[in-house]
DSSP file (Angstrom, degrees, kcal/mol; ACC not computed):
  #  RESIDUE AA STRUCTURE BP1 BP2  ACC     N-H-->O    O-->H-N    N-H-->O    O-->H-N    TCO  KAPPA ALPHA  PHI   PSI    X-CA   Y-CA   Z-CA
    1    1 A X              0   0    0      0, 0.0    27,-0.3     0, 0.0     2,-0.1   0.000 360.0 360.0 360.0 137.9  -28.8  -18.0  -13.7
    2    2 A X     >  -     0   0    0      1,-0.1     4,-1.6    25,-0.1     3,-0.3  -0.377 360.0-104.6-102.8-171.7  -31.0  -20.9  -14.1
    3    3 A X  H >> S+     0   0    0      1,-0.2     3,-2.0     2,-0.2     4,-1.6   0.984 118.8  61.0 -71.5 -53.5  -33.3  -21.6  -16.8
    4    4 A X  H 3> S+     0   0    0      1,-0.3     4,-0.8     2,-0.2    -1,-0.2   0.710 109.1  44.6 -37.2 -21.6  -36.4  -20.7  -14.4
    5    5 A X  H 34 S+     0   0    0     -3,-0.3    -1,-0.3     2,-0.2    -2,-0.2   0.696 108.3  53.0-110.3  -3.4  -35.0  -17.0  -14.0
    6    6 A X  H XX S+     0   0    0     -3,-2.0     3,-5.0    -4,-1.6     4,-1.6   0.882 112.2  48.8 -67.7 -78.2  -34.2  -16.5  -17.6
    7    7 A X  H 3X S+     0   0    0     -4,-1.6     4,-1.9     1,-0.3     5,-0.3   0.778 115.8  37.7 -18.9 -77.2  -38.0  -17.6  -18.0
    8    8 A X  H 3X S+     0   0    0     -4,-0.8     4,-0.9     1,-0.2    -1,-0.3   0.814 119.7  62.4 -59.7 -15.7  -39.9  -14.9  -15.0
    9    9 A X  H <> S+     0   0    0     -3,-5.0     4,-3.1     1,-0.2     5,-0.2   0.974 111.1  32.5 -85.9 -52.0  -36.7  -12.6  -16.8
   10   10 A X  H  X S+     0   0    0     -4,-1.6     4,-0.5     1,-0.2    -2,-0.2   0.617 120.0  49.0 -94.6  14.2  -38.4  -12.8  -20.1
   11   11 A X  H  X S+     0   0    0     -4,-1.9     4,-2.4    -5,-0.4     5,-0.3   0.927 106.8  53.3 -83.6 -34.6  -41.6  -12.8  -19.2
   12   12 A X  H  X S+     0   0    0     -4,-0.9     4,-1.9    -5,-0.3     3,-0.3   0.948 112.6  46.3 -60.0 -77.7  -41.3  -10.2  -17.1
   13   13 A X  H  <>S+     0   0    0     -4,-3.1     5,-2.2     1,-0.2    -1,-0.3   0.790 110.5  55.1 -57.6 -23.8  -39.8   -8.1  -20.0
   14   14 A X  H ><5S+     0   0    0     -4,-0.5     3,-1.1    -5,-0.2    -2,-0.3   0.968 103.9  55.5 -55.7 -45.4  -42.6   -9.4  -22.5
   15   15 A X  H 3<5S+     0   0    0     -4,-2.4    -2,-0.2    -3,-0.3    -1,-0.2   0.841 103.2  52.5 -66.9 -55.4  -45.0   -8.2  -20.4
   16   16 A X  T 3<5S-     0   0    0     -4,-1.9    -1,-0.2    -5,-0.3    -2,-0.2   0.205 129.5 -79.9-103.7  39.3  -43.6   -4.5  -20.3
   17   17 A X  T < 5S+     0   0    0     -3,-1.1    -2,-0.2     1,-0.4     2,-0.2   0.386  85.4 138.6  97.1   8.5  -43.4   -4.0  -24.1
   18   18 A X      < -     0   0    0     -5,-2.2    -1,-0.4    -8,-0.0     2,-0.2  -0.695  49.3-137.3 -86.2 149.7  -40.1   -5.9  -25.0
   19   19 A X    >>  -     0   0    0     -2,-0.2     3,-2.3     1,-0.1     4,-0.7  -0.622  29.0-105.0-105.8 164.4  -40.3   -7.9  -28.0
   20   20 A X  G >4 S+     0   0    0      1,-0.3     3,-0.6    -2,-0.2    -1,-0.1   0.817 114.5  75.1 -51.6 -23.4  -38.5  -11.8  -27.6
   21   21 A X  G 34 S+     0   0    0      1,-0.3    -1,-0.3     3,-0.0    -3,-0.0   0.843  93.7  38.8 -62.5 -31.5  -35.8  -10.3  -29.7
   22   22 A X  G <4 S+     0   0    0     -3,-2.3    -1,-0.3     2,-0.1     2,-0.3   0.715  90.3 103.1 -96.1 -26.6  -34.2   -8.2  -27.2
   23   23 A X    <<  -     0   0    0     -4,-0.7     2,-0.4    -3,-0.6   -13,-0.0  -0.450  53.3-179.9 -97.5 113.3  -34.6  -11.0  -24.2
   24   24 A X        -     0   0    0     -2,-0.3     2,-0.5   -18,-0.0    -2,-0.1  -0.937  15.8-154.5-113.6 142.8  -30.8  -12.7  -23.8
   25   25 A X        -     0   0    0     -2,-0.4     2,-0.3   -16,-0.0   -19,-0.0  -0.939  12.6-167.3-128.2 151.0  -30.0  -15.1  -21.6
   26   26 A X        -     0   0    0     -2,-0.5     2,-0.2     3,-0.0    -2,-0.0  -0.825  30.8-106.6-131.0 173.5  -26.2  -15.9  -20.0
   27   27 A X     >  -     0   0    0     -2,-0.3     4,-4.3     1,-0.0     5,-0.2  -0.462  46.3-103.0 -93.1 136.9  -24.5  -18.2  -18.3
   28   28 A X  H  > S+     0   0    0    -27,-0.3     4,-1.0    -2,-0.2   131,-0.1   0.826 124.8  51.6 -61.8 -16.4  -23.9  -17.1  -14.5
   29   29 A X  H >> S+     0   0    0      2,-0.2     4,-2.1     3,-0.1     3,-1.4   0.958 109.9  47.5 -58.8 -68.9  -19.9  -16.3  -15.9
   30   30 A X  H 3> S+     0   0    0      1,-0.3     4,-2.7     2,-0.2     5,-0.2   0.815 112.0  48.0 -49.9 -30.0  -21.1  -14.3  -18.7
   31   31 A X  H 3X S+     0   0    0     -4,-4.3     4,-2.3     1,-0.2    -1,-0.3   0.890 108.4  51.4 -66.1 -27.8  -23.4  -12.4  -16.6
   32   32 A X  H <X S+     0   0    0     -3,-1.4     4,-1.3    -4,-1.0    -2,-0.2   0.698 116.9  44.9 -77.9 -43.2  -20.7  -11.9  -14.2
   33   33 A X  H  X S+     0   0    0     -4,-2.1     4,-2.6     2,-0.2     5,-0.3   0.971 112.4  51.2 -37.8 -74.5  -18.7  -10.6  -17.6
   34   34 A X  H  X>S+     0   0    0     -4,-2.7     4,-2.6    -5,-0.3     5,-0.9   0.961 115.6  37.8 -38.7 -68.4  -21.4   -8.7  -18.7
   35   35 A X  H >X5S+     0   0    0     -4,-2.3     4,-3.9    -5,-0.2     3,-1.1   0.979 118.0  51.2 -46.1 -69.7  -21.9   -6.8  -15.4
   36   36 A X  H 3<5S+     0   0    0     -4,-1.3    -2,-0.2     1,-0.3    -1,-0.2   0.776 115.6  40.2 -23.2 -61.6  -18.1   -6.6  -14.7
   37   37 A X  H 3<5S+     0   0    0     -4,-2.6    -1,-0.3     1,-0.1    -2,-0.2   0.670 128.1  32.0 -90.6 -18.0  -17.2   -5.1  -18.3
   38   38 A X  H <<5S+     0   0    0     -4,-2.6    -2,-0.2    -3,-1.1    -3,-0.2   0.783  83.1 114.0-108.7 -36.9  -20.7   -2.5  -18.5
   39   39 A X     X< -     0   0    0     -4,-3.9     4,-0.9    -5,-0.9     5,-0.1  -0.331  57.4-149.8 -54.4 141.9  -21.4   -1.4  -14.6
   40   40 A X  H  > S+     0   0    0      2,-0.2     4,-1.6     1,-0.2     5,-0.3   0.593  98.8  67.6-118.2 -45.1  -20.8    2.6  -14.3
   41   41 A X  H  > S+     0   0    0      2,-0.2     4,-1.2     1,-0.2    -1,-0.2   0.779 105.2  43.0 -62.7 -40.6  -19.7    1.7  -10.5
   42   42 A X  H  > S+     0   0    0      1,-0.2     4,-1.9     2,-0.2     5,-0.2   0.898 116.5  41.7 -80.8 -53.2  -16.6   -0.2  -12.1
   43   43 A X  H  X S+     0   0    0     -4,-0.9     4,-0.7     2,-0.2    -2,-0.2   0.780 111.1  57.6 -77.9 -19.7  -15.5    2.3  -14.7
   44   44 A X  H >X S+     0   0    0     -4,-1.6     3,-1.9     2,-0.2     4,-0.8   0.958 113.9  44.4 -46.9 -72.5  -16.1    5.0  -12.2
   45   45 A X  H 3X S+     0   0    0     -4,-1.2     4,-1.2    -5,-0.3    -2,-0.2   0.606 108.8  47.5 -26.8 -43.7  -13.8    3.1  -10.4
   46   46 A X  H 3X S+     0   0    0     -4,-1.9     4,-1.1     2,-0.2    -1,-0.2   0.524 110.0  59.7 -93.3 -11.4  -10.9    2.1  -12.9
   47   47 A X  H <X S+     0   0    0     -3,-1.9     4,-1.6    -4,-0.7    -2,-0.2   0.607  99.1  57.6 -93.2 -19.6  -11.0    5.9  -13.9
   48   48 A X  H  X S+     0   0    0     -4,-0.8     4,-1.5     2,-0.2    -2,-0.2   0.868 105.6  47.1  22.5 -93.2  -10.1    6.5  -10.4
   49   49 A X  H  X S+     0   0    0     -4,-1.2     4,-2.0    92,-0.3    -2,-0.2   0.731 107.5  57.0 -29.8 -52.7   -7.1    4.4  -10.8
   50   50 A X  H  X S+     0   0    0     -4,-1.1     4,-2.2     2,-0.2    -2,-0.2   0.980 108.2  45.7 -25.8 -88.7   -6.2    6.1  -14.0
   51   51 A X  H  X S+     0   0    0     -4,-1.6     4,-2.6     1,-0.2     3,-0.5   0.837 115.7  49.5 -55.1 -27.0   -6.2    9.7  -12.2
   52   52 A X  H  X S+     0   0    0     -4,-1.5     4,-3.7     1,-0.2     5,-0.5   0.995 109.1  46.1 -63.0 -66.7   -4.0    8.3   -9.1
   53   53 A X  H  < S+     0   0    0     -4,-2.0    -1,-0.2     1,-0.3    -2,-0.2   0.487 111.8  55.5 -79.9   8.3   -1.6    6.7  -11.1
   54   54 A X  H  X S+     0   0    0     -4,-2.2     4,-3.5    -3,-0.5     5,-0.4   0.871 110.2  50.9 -69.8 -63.3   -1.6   10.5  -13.3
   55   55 A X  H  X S+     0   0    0     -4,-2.6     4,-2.3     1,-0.3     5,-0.4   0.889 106.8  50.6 -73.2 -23.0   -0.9   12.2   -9.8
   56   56 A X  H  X S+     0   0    0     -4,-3.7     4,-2.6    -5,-0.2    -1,-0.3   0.985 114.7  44.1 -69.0 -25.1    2.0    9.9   -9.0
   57   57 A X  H  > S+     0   0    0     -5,-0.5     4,-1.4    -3,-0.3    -2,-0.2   0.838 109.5  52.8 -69.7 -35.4    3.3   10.6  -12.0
   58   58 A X  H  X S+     0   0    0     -4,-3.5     4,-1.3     2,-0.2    -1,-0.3   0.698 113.1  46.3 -70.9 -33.1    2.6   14.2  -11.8
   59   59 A X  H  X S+     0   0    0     -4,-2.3     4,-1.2    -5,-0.4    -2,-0.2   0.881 106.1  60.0 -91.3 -19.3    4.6   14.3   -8.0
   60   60 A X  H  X S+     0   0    0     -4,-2.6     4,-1.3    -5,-0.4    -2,-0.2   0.905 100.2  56.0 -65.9 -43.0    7.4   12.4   -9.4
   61   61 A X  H  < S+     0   0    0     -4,-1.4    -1,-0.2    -5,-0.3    -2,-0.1   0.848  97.0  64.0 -25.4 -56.3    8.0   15.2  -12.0
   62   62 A X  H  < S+     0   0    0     -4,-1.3    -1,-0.2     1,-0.2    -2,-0.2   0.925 100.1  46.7 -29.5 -58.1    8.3   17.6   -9.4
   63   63 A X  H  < S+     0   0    0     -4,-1.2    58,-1.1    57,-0.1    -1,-0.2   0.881  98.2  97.0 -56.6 -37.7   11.5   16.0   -8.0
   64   64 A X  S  < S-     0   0    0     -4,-1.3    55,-0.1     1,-0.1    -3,-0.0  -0.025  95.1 -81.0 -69.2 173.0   13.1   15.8  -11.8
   65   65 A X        -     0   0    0     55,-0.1     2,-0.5     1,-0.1    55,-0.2  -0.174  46.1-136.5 -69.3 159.0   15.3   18.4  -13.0
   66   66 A X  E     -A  119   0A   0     53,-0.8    53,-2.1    -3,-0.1     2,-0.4  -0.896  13.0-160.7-117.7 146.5   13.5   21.6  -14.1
   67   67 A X  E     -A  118   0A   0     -2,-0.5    51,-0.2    51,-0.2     2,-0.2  -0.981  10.4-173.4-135.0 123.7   14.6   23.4  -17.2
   68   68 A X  E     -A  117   0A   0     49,-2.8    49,-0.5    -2,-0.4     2,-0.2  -0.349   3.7-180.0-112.0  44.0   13.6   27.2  -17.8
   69   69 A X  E     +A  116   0A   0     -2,-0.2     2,-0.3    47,-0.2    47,-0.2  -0.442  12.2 170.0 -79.0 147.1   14.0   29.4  -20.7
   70   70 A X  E     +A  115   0A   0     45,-1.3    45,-0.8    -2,-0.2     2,-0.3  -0.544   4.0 172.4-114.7 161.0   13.4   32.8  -22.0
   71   71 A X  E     +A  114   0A   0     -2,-0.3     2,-0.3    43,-0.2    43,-0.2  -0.621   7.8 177.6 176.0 129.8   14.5   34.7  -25.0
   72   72 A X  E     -A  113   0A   0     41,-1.9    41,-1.1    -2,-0.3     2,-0.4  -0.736  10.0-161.8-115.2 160.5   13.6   38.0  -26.3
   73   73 A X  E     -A  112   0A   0     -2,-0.3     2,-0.4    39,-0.2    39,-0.2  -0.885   5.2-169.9-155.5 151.9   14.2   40.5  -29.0
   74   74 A X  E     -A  111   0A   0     37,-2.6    37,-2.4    -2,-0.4     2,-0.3  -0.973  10.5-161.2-149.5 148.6   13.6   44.0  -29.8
   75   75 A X        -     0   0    0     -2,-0.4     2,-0.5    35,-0.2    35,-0.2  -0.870   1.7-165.9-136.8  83.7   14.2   45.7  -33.2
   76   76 A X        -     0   0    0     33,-0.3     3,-0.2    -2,-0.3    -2,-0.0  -0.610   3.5-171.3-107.9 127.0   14.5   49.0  -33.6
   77   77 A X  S    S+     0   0    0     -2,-0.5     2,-0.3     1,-0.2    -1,-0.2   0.479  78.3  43.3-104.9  19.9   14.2   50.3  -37.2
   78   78 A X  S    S-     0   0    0     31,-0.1     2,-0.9     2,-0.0    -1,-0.2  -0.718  91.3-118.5-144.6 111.8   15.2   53.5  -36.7
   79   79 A X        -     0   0    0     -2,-0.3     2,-0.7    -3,-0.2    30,-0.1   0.080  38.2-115.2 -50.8  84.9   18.3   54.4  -34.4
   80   80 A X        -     0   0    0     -2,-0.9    26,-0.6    25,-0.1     2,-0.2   0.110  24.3-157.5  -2.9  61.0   17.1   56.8  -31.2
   81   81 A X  E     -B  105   0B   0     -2,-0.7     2,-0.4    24,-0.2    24,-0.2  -0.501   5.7-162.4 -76.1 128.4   18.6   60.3  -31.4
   82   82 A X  E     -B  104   0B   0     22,-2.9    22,-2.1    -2,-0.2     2,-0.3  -0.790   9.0-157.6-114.5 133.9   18.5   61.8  -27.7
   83   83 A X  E     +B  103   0B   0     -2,-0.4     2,-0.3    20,-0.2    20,-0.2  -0.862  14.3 175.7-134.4 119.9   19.0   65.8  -27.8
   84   84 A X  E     -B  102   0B   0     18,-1.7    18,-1.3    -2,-0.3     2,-0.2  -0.592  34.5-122.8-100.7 156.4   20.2   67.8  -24.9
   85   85 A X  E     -B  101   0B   0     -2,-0.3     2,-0.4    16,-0.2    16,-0.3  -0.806  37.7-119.8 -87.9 158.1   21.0   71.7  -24.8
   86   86 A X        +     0   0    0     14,-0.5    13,-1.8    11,-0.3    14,-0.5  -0.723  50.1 157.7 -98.9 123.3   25.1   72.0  -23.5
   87   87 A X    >   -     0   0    0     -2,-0.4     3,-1.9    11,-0.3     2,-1.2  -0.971  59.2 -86.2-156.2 174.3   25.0   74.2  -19.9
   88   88 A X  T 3  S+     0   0    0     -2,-0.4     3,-0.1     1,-0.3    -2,-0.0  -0.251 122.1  67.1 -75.6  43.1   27.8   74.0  -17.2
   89   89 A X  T 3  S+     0   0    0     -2,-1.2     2,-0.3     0, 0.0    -1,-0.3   0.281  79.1  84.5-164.0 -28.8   26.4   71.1  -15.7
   90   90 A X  S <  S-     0   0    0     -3,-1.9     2,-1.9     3,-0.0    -4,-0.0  -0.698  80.3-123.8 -83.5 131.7   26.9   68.2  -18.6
   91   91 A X        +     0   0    0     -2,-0.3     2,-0.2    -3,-0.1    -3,-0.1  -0.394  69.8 133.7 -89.0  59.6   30.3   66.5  -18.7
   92   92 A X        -     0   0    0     -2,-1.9     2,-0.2    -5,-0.3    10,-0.0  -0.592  68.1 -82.8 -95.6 164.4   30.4   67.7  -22.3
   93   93 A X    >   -     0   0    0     -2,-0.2     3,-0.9     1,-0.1    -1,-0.0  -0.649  42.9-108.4 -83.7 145.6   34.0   69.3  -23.5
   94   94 A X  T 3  S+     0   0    0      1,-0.3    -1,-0.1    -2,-0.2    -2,-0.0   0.634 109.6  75.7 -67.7 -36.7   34.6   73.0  -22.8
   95   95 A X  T 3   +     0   0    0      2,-0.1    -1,-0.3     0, 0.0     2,-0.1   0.265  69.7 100.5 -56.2  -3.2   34.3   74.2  -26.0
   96   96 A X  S <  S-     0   0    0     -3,-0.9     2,-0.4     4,-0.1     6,-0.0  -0.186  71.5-126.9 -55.9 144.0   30.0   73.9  -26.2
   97   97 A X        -     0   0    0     -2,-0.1     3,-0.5   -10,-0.0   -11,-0.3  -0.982  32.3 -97.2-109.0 126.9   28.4   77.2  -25.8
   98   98 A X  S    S+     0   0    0     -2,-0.4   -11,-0.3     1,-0.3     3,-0.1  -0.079 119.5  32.4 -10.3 121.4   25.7   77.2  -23.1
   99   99 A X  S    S+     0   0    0    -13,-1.8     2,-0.6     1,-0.3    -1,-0.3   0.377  86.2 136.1 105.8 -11.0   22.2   76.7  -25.0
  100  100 A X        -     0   0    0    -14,-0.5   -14,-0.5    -3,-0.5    -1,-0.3  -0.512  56.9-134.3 -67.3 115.4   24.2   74.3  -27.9
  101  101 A X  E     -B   85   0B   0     -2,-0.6     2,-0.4   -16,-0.3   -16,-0.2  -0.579  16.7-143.6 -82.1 142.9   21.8   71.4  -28.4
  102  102 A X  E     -B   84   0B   0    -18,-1.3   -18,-1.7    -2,-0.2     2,-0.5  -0.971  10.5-148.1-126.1 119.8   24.2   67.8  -28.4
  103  103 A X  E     +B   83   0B   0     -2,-0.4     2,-0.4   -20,-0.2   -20,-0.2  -0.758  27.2 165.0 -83.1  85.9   22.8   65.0  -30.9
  104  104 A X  E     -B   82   0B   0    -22,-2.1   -22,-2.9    -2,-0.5     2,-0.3  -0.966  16.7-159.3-127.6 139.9   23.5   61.5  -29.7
  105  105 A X  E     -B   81   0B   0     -2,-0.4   -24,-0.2   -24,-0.2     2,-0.2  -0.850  30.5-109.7-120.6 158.2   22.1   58.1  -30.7
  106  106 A X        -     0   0    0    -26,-0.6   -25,-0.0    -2,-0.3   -27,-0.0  -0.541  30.2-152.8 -72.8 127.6   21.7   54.4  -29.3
  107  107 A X  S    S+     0   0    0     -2,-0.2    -1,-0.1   -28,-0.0   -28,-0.1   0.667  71.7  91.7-100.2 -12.1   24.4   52.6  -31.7
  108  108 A X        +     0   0    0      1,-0.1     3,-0.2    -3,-0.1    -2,-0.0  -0.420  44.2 168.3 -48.6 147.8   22.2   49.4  -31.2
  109  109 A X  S    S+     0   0    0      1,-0.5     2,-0.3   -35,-0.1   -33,-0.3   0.114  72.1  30.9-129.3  20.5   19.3   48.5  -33.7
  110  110 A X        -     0   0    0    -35,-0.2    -1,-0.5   -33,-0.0     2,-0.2  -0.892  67.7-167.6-133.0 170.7   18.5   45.0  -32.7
  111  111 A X  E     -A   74   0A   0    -37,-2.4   -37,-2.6    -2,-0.3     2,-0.3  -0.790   0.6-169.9-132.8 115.8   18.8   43.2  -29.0
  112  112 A X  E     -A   73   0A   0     -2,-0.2     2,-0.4   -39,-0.2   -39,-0.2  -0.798   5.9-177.7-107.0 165.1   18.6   40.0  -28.4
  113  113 A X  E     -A   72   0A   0    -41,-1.1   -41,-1.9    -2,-0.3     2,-0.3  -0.913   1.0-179.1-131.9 102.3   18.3   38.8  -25.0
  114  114 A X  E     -A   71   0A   0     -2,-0.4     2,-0.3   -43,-0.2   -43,-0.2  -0.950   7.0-171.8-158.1 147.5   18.2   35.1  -23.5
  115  115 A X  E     +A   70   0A   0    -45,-0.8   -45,-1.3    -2,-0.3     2,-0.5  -0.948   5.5 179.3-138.5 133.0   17.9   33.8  -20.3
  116  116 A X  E     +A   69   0A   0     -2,-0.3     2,-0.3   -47,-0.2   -47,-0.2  -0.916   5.4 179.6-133.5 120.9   18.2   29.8  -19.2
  117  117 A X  E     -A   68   0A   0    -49,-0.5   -49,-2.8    -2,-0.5     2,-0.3  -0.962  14.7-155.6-134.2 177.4   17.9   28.6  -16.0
  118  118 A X  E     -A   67   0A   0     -2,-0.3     2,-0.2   -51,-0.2   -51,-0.2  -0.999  12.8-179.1-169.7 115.9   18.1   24.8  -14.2
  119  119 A X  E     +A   66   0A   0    -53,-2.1   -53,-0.8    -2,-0.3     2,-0.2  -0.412   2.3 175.6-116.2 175.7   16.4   23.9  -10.9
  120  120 A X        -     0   0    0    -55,-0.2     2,-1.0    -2,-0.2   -56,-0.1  -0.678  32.4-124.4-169.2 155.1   16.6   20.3   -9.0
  121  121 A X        -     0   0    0    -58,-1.1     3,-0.2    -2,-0.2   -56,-0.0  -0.801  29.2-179.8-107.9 112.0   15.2   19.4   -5.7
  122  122 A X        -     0   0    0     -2,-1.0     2,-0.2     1,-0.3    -1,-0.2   0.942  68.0  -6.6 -80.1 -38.9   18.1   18.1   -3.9
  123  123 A X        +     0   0    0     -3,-0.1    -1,-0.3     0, 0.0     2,-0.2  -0.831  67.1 166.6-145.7 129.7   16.5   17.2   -0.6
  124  124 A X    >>  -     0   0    0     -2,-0.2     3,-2.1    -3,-0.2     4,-1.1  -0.610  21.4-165.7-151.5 107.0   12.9   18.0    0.5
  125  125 A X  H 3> S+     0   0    0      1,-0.3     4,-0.8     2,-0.2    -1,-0.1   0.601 101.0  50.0 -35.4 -52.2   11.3   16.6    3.3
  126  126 A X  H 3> S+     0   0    0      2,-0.2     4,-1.0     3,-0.2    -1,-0.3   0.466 109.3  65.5 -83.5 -19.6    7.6   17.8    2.2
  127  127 A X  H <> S+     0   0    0     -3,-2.1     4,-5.8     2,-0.2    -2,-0.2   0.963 109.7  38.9 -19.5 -90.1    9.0   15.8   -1.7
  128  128 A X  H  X S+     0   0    0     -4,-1.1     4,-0.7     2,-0.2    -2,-0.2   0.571 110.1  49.1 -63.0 -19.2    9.1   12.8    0.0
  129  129 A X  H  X S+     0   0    0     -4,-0.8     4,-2.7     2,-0.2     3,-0.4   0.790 114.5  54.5 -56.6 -55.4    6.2   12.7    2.3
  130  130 A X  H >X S+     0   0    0     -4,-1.0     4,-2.2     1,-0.3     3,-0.5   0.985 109.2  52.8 -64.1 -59.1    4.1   13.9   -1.0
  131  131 A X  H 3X S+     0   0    0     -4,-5.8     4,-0.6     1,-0.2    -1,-0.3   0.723 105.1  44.8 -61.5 -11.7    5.6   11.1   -2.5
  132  132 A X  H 3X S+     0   0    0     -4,-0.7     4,-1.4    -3,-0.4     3,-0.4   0.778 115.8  50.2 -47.3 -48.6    4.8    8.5   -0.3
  133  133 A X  H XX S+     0   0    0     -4,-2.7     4,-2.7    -3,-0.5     3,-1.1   0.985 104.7  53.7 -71.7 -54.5    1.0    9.8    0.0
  134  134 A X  H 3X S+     0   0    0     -4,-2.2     4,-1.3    -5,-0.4    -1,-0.3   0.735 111.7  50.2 -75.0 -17.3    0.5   10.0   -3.5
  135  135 A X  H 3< S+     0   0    0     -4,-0.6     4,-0.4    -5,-0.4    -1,-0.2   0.632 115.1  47.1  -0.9 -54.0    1.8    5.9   -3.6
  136  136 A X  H XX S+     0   0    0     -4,-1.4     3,-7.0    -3,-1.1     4,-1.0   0.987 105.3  51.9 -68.8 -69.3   -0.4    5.4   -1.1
  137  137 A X  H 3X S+     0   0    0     -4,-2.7     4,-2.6     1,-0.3     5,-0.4   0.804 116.8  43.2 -24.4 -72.9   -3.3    7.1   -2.6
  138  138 A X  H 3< S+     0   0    0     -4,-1.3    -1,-0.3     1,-0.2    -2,-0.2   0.601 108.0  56.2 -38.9 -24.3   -2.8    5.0   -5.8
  139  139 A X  H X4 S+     0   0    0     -3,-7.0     3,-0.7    -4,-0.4     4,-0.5   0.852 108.9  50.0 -88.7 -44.6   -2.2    2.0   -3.9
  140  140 A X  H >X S+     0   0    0     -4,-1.0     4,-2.7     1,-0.3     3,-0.6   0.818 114.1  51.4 -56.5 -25.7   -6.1    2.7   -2.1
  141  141 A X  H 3X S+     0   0    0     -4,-2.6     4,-1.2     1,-0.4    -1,-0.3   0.736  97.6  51.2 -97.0 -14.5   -7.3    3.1   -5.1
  142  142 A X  H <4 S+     0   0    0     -3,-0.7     4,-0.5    -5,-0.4    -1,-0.4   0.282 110.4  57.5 -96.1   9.6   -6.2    0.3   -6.9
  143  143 A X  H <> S+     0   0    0     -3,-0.6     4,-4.1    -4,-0.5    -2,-0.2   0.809 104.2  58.5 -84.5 -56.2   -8.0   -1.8   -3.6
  144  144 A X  H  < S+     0   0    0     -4,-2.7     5,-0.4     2,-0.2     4,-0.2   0.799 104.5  44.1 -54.9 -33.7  -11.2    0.1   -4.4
  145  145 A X  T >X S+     0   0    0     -4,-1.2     3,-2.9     2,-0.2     4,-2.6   0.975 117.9  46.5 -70.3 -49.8  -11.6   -1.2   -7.9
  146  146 A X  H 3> S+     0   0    0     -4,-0.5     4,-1.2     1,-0.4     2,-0.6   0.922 111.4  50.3 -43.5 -58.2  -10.7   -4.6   -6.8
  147  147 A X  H 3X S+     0   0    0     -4,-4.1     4,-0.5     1,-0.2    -1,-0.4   0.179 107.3  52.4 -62.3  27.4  -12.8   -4.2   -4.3
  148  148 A X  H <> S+     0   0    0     -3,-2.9     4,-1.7    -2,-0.6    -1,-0.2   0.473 109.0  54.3-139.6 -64.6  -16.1   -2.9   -6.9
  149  149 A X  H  X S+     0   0    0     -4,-2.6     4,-1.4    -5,-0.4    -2,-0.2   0.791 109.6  49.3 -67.0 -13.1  -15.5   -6.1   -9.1
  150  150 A X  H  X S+     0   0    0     -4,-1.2     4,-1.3    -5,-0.4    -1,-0.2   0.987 111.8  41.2 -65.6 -67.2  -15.9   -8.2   -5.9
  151  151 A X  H >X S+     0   0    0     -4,-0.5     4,-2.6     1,-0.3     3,-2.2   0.980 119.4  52.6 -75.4 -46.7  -18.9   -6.9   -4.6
  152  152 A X  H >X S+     0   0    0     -4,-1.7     4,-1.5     1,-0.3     3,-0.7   0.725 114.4  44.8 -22.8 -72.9  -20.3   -6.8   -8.7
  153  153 A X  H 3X S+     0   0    0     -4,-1.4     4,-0.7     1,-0.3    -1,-0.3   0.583 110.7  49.1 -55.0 -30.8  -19.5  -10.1   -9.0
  154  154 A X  H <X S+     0   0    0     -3,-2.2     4,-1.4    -4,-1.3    -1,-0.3   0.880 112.6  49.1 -73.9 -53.8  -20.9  -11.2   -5.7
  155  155 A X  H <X S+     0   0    0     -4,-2.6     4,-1.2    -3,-0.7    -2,-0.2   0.907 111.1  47.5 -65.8 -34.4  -24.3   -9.4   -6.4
  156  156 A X  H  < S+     0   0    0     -4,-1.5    -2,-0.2    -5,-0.3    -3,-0.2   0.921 114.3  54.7 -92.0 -24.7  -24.9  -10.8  -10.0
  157  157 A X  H  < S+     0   0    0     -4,-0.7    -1,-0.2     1,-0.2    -2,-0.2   0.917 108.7  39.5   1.4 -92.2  -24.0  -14.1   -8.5
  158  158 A X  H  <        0   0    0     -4,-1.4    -1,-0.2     1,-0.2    -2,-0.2   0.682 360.0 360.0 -61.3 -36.1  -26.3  -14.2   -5.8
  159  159 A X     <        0   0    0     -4,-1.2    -1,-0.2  -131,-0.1    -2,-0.1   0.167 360.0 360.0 -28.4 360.0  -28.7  -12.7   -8.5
């Protein structure tokens, strides 16, 4: 920027209720800074870049080994008693009388239970294809910011 467009810049702002204070002038680098580090078109952009280089990182996970576990427990404070009447039909000993209730309990009163299991993707076609794409993807995206700071830099430039 030359000194004649700082000038029409702050008049321009005088004019429409800015006081002298607020009125800066840069150097066509610093504006080119200035633009570069504040424009919403750039940081759109570099956030962009960000989430790509999340999803490669996110398909590359996939592929690593996967590790699963479970565990339970169950706590019974009082032992179950089960009662059946004795008839010719129960593998009870001969000596029950028909109509005899038989008293049996669960000898458990805790369980615990646990479960682990362990995946890897050994070969998968549709693996590798994602990974490639999501590479790519990251790679396009990191073109589009460059390319965003160009054209920035190019308009306040020409500015």
């Amino acid at each position: 920027m030359n000194l004649r467009n700082v000038l029409c810049l702050g008049l321009l702002l005088a004019g429409s209720g800015f006081s002298e204070a607020q009125v800066r002038s840069f150097s066509a680098a610093e504006a080119v800074k200035y633009a570069l580090e504040n424009s919403p078109t750039v940081r759109n952009a570099k956030l962009d870049t960000d989430i790509a280089a999340a999803k490669v990182q996110e398909t590359i996970g996939i592929g690593l080994p996967q590790l699963n576990g479970s565990a339970s427990v169950l706590h019974y404070p009082e032992i179950q008693r089960f009662v059946l009447e004795a008839g010719p039909d129960l593998p009870f000993p001969a000596p029950l009388a028909p109509g005899t209730p038989v008293v049996f309990g669960l000898a458990l009163k805790n369980s615990l239970t646990a479960n682990v299991q362990a995946s890897q993707i050994l070969f998968n076609g549709n693996y590798l294809v994602g990974l490639k794409a999501s590479k790519t993807y990251q790679d396009l995206s990191a073109k589009q910011l460059r390319q965003a700071r160009t054209t920035l830099a190019e308009q306040v430039s020409k500015s």
